[in-house]
C-alpha positions, 0 to 999 in steps of 0.5 A: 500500500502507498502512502500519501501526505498533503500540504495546502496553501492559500483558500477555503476552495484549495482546502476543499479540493485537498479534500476532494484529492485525499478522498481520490487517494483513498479510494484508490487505496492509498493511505494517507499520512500527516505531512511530518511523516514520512511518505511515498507522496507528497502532494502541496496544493500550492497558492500564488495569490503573492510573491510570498504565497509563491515563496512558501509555495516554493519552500513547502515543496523542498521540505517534502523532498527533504522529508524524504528524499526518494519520494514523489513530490506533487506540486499542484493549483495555482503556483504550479498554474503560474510556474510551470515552466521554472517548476521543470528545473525544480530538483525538489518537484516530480509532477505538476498539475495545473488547476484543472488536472487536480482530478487527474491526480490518480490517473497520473500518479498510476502512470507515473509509477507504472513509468507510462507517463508521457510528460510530468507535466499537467498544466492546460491552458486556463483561458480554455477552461469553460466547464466546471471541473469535476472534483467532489469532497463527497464525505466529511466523517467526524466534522461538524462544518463542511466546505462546498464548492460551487463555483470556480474563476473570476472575471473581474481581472482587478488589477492587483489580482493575478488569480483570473490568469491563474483559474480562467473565468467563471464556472458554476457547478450544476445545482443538482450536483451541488444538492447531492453533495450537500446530501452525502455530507449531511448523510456523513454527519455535517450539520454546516455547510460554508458554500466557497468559490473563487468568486461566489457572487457571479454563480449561475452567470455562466449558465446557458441553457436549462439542463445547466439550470437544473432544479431552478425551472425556467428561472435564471440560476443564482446564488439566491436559488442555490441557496434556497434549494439547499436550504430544505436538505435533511439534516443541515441546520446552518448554511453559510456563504463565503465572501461576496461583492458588496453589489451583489447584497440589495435588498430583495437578496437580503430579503430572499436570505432572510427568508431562509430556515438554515441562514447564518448572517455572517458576511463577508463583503470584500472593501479592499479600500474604503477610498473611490480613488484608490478602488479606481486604481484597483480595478475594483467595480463599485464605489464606498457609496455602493458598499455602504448601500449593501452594508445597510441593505443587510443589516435592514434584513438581517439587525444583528448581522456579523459583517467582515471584510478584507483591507488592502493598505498601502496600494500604489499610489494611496496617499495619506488623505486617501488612507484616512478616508479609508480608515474613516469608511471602516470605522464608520461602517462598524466591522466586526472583523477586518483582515488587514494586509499591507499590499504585496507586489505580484508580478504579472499583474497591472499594479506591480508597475504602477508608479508610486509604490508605497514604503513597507514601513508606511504600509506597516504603520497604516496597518497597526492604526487599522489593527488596533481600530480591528481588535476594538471592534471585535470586542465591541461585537462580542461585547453586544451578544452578552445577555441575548439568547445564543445557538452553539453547534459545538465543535470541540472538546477544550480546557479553559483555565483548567475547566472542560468546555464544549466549544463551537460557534453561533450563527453570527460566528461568534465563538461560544463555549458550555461547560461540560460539568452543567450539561451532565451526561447530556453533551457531545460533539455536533449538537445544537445548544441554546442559553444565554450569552453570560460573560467573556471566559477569554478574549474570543469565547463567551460563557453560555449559561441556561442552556438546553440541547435541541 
């Protein structure tokens, strides 16, 4: 029996298709092994989002060599996309497969050792890809949360981005595949599912005629619809999305989701800069103005909504006054939380040669000021659950203090925490609790008291 070892870089939907991969290895027989162990495979699903993500992509490939040097070394996803051709002269790296020959990995690793494969190299042309590729995580025995795939490729090309070049345009998973995976999961024991995509507001738009619609009738297929659609499956009690465009969040959307069983109103609605001209400058298609209208939107349908965004600081060009109005913009929206990153020069993409590049000590100083505005929001978040009525789908086991608590997260994600002393025999893993969000047992957790299991 072989065995194989995986390492994943980069996003939800690269940790979903690492999923999906094992589950082929499996099947095939292999078996699988941490990546500290020593294998006969090693496959890095690789991430190329930077030039730092292709600098830890490139260093986790010469680690799985050095852990054992007679091993079959597999650099797969977007690193292996964007350099396939300096991969050839990697000593470090056996096979490459580009983002739409992931599920081919079992074929070529069958012709590999039987010494039938005409080239190592399995890297197709993204800008040809026009169909979803067929790659299911089909089970998720012992997880309580599931990612799932939907959708794959953006066709936004914002201009500090390389990922368009690197995963094609869009591509939307049939809804009735989408349905039947969300089936098995639940069948394997998820409760949650967290649908993922490269660029998941543009689901359905690539859909052409009514057998691609599946399930939606003669309707046009969007999120919405998939949504609902996976909204009736037995056994799944939350549905969560991954990160939107703000355009995409107006009122009859906010509405159609607040009509949901199974909606969780955590969003993630993607800022980048709360300045036009710097938006301008990125490539990005919508205005502070439009985003602030989606913020309100969802919040008129959804009061106490857990809304995260993403901030770049220091893009080229980004004076002070313009820093200022974005910081201004995200202390006036009221983020629960903001992932904070100092602009990282990509090669290959319209900003890396604009003029202007901002100093990495401006870049650093901007990010502390918004880190520090982050951690009072968080806790001003936290701080407004205490004494409203809370869900936890317990996750974990954990000590606190030298206390035993199930811990999991409420709908808004929001993590919360039960001690197992008061639940007496009645408490596992992957149940639902209800109870009353009492007070913070650390910085992150909140105490639930008066609870009851559903």
């Amino acid at each position: 029996m072989r065995t194989a070892a995986f390492h994943t870089l980069g996003c939800k939907v690269n940790a979903y298709e690492t999923e999906a991969m094992e589950q082929a290895l499996l099947q095939a027989g292999y078996e699988l092994r941490s990546f500290e162990e020593a294998a006969d495979v090693y496959i890095i699903n690789t991430c190329s989002v930077t030039n730092i993500a292709d600098r830890k992509s490139r260093q986790m490939l010469h680690r799985a060599k050095s852990l054992n040097p007679g091993a079959v070394v597999v650099a797969a996803g977007c690193y292996a996309q964007a350099a396939a051709e300096s991969l050839k002269e990697d000593g470090s790296v056996d096979l490459v497969l580009g983002n739409q020959e992931k599920k081919d990995l079992v074929r070529i690793l069958d012709a590999y050792f039987a010494e039938e494969l005409e080239t190592p190299f399995a890297v197709g042309d993204m800008r040809a890809a026009t169909q979803y590729e067929d790659l299911a995580a089909n089970r998720s025995e012992g997880h309580t949360r599931a990612f799932l795939k939907v959708q794959d490729g953006c066709n936004q090309y914002c201009s500090y981005c390389i990922i368009p070049f690197l995963r094609g345009n869009i591509r939307s998973r049939r809804p009735g595949d989408v349905r039947r995976e969300a089936e098995r999961l639940a069948a394997s024991g998820v409760r949650e599912l967290v649908l993922t995509g490269i660029h998941l507001s543009s689901y359905g738009r690539d859909f052409k005629n009514a057998e691609e619609r599946e399930d939606f009738g003669d309707g046009a297929a969007n999120l919405l619809e998939l949504l609902t659609l996976l909204d009736g499956v037995e056994g799944i009690e939350r549905l969560r999305i991954g990160s939107l465009e703000p355009k995409i969040a107006t009122p009859a959307f906010a509405a159609g989701l607040a009509s949901l069983r199974h909606f969780c109103p955590h969003f993630h609605l993607s800022l980048q800069s709360g300045s036009n001209a710097t938006l301008r400058r990125m490539g990005r298609r919508y205005t502070a103005e439009e985003f602030r209208a989606g913020v309100q939107a969802l919040r008129a349908a959804f009061p106490d909504a857990a809304i995260t965004t993403d901030v770049i600081v220091g893009f080229p060009g980004e004076s002070e006054e313009e820093f200022a109005e974005s910081f201004s913009f995200i202390e006036e929206i009221r983020f629960y939380e903001t992932h904070i990153f100092p602009y990282s020069k990509r090669e290959g993409t319209r900003a890396a040669v604009m003029p202007e590049q901002v100093p990495g000590a401006v870049k650093k100083r901007r990010a502390a000021l918004l880190q520090e505005l982050n951690l009072e929001r968080q806790r001003e978040f936290r701080l407004s659950r205490l004494g409203s009525a809370q869900e936890l789908l317990s996750e974990e086991t954990v000590t606190i203090d030298g206390q035993a608590y199930l811990v999991g997260n409420s709908r808004e994600y929001v993590k919360l925490a039960v001690p197992l002393a008061a639940l007496g025999g009645d408490c596992a893993v992957n149940c639902l609790y209800r109870g009353t969000a009492e007070k913070f047992l650390n910085s992150e957790i909140l105490l639930l008291t008066n609870v009851s299991k559903t």
